[in-house]
C-alpha positions as CSV (number, residue, x, y, z in Angstrom):
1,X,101.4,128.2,115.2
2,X,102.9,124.5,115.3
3,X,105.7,123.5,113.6
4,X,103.2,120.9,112.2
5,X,101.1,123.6,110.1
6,X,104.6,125.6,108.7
7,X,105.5,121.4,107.5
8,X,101.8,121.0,106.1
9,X,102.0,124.8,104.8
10,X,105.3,123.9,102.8
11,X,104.0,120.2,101.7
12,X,100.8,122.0,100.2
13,X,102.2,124.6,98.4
14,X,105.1,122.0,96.5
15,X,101.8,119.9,95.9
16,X,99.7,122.3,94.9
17,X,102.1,124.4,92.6
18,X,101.1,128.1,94.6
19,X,100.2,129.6,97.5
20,X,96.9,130.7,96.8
21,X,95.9,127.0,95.8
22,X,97.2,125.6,99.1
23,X,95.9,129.0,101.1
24,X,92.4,127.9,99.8
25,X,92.9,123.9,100.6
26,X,94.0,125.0,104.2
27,X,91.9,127.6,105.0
28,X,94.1,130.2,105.4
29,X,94.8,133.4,104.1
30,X,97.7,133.9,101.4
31,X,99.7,136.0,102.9
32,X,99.8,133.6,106.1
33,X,100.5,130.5,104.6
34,X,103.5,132.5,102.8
35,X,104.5,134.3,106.4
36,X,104.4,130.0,107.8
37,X,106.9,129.2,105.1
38,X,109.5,132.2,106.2
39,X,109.1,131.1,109.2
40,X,109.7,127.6,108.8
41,X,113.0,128.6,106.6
42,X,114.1,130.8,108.7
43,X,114.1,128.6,111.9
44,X,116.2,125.4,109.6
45,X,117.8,128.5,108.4
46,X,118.0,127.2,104.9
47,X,115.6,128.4,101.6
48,X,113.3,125.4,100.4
49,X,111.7,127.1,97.5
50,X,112.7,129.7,95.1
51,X,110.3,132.0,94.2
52,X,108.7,134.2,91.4
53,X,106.5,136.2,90.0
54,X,105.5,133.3,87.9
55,X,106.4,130.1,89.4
56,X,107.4,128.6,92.4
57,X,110.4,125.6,92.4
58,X,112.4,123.1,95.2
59,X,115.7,124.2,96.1
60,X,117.6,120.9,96.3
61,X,117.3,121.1,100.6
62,X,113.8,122.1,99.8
63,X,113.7,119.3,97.1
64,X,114.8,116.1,99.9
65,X,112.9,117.8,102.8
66,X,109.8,117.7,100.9
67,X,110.1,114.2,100.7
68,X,110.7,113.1,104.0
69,X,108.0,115.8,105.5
70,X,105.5,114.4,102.7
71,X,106.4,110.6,104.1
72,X,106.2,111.7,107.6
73,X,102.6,113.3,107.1
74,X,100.9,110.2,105.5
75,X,102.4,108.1,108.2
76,X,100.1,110.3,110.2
77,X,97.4,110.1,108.3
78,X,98.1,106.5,107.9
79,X,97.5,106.2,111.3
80,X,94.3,108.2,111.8
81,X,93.3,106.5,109.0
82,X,94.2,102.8,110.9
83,X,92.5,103.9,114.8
84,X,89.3,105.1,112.8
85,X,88.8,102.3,110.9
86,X,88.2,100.2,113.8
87,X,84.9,101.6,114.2
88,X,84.3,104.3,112.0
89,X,84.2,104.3,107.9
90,X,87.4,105.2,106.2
91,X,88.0,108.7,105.2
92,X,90.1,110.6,102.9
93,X,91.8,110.2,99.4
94,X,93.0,107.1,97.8
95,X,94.8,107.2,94.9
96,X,95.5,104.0,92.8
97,X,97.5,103.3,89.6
98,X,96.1,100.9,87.2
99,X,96.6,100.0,83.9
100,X,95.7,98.0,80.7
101,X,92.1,96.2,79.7
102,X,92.1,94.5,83.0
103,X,92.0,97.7,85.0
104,X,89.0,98.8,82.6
105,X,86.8,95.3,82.9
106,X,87.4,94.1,86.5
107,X,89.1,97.1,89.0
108,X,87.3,100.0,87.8
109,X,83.4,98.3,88.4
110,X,84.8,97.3,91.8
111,X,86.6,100.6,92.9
112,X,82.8,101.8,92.2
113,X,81.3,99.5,94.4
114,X,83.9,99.9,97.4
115,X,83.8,103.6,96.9
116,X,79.8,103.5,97.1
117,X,80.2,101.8,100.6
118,X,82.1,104.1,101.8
119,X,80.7,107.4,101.2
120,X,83.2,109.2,103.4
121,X,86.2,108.1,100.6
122,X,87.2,109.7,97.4
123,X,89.0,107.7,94.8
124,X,91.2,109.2,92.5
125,X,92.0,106.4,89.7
126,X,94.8,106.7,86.8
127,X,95.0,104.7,83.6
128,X,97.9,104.3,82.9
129,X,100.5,102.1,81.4
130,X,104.0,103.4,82.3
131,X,106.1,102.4,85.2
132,X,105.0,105.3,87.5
133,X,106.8,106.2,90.9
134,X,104.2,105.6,94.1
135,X,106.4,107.7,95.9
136,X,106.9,110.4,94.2
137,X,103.7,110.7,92.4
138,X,101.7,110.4,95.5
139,X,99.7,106.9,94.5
140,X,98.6,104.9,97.6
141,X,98.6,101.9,95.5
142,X,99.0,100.4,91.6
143,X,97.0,97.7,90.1
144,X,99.7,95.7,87.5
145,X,99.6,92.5,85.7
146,X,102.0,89.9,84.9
147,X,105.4,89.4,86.1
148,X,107.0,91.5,88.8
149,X,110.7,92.7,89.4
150,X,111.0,95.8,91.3
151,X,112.6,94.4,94.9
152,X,111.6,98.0,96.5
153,X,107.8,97.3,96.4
154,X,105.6,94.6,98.3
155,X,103.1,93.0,96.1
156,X,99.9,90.9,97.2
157,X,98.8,88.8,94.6
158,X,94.8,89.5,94.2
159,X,94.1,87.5,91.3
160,X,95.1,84.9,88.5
161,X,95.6,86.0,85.6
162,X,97.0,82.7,83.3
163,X,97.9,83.3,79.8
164,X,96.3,81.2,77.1
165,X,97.7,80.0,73.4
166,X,94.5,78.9,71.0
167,X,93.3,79.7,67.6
168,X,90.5,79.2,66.0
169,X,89.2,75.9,64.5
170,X,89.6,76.4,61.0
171,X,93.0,77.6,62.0
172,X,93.9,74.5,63.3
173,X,91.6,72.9,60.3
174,X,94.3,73.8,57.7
175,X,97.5,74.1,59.7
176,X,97.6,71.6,62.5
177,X,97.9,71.7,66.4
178,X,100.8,72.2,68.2
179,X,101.8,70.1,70.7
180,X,105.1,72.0,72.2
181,X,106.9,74.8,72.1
182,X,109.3,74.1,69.0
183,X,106.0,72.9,66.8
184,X,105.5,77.1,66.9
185,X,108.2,77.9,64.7
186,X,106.3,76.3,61.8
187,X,103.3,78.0,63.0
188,X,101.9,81.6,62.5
189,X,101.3,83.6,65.5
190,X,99.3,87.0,65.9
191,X,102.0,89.6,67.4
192,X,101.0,91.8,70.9
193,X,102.6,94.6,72.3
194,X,105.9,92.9,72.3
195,X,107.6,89.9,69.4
196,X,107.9,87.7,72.7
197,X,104.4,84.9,74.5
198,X,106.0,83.8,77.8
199,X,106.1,79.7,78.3
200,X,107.0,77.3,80.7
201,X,109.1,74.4,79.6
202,X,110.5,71.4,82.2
203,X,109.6,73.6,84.9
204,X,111.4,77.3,83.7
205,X,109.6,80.2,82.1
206,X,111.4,81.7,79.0
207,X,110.5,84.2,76.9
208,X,110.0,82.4,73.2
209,X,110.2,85.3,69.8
210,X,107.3,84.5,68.0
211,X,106.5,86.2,64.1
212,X,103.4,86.5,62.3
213,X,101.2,88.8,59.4
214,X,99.3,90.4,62.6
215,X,100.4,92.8,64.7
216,X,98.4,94.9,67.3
217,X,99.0,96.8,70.6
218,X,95.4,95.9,71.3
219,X,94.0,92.6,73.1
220,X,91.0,93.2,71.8
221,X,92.2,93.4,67.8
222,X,94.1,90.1,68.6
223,X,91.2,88.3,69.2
224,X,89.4,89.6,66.3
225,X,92.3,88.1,64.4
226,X,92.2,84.8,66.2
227,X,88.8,84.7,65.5
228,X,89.2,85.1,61.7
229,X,91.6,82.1,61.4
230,X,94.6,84.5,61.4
231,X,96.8,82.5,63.6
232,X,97.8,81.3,67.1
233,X,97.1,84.2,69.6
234,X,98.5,84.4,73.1
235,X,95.8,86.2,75.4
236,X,95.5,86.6,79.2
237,X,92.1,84.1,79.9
238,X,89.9,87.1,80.4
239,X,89.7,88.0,77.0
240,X,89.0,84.4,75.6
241,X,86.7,82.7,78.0
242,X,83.9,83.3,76.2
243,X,85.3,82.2,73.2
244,X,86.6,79.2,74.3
245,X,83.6,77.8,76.4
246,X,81.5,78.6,73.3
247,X,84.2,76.8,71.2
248,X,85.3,79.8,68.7
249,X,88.6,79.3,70.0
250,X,90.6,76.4,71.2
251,X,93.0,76.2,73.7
252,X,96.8,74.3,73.1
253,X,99.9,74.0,75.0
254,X,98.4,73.9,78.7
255,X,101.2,72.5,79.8
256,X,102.9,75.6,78.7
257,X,101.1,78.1,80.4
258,X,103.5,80.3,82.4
259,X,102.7,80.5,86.6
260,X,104.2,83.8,87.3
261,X,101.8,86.4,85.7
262,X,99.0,87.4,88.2
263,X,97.5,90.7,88.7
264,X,99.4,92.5,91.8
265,X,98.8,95.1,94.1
266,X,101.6,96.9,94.8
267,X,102.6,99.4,97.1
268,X,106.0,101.3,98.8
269,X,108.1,98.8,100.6
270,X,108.9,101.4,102.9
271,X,105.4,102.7,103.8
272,X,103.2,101.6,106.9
273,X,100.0,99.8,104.8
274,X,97.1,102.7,105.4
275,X,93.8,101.0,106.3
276,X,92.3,101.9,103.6
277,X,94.8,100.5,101.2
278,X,94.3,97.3,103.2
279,X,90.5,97.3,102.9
280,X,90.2,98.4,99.2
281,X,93.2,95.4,98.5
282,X,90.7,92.6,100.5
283,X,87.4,94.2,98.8
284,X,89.2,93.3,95.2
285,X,90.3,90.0,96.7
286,X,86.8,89.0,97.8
287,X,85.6,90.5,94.6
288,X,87.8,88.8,91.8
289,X,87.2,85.2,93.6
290,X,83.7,85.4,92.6
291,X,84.8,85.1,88.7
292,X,85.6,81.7,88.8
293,X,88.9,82.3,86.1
294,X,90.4,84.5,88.8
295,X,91.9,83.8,92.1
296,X,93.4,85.4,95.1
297,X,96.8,84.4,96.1
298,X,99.3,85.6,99.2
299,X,101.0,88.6,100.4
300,X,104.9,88.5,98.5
301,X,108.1,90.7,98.4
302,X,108.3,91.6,94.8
């Protein structure tokens, strides 16, 4: 056997969490796969995992060498992935992070589509709204909104995604319209996830603390609230469009809206782009300029 299956042997059984689950994923007997990892510790002479009846866990060599032979084997698939896609479909797993209503309403209907067009792919999507590690978690790619600041990832900018202050007009029938950014301290404003709305004012964004009677973790319970006359709501444009062009809602400080909150995808800094990451990233491109509130924008270091 290659040095190449003892590395795959070892990478699938950290992955996997036994030998029996990455016997079966390889196609190889248990006690082989477990006779390819003594071997492959006793050539490095050094012990990568320690072992028991009930678990299995990384030494700390085992812990770094599973990294860099995990980085080393999707380059490789990487580029199998890269020379077949130049005339064959794409093939294998891809994994994406995504995360928040726009993930729901726009990426998941899409992934569908690019995953019904290539029949040879399987896409393994995860809601979610931490800060997860691509890395280290395995994910080929994460869907995120608004503004980015992690320098160790590249980011290509696959749709707009502007952020929109209205209220309804009997709102605006008893208590006015603003008309900058210091007319919303006498105003009352429905609260989001966080007490801040991001603003742009003589060219720089800030974050502004805004106070209100509503408070919700949910878009869609904001605009429920805006709706009612409950106060000024700040919303990304998805969720009021409708509203708006029907004229439930009306839109104020335009010239406030911030320019640094797209919808990203992002991916390892330090990874060769796979093909299929490239192609799934143009299908949502392609896809999100056909809803004429989005936009696609250009590749960007984060």
């Amino acid at each position: 056997m290659s040095r190449w299956t003892e590395v795959e042997v070892f990478v699938q059984v950290v992955e996997s969490g036994s030998f029996s689950s990455a016997a079966q994923r390889l196609g190889m007997s248990k006690s082989h796969a477990s006779r390819q990892l003594s071997r492959l510790e006793g050539r490095l002479g050094v012990q990568l995992l320690k072992r028991s009846t009930r678990s299995l866990s990384l030494t700390e060599s085992g812990r770094a060498y599973f990294q860099r032979c995990k980085n080393i084997l999707q380059l490789l698939d990487d580029s199998d992935q890269e020379l077949m896609a130049q005339g064959i479909s794409p093939r294998g797993t891809l994994r994406v992070s995504v995360a928040g209503a726009f993930g729901e309403r726009y990426v998941a209907p899409v992934a569908a589509e690019f995953l019904r067009r290539y029949p040879e792919l399987s896409l393994d999507i995860d809601f979610s709204s931490r800060n997860v590690d691509l890395v280290e978690e395995g994910f080929d790619l994460a869907i995120r909104a608004g503004t980015l600041r992690d320098s160790s990832l590249i980011a290509r900018r696959i749709a707009e995604r502007r952020l929109i202050v209205c209220a309804s007009r009997d709102y605006f029938d008893e208590f006015g319209r603003p008309d900058s950014i210091a007319d919303l301290r006498h105003h009352t404003c429905l609260v989001g996830s966080v007490p801040t709305w991001r603003l742009r004012e003589d060219g720089q964004h800030r974050e502004l603390k805004i106070a209100g009677r509503w408070r919700s973790n949910n878009g869609h319970a904001l605009l429920a609230a805006a709706r009612r006359g409950l106060g000024l709501v700040q919303l990304p444009e998805f969720y009021v469009y409708e509203d708006i062009k029907a004229g439930r809602l009306q839109p104020v400080l335009d010239h406030c809206q911030p320019t640094d909150t797209a919808v990203w995808a992002v991916y390892p800094g330090n990874r060769h782009v796979s093909a299929k990451v490239r192609l799934f990233t143009e299908f949502l491109v392609a896809e999100f300029r056909q809803v004429d509130y989005l936009s696609q924008g250009d590749e960007a270091g984060l």
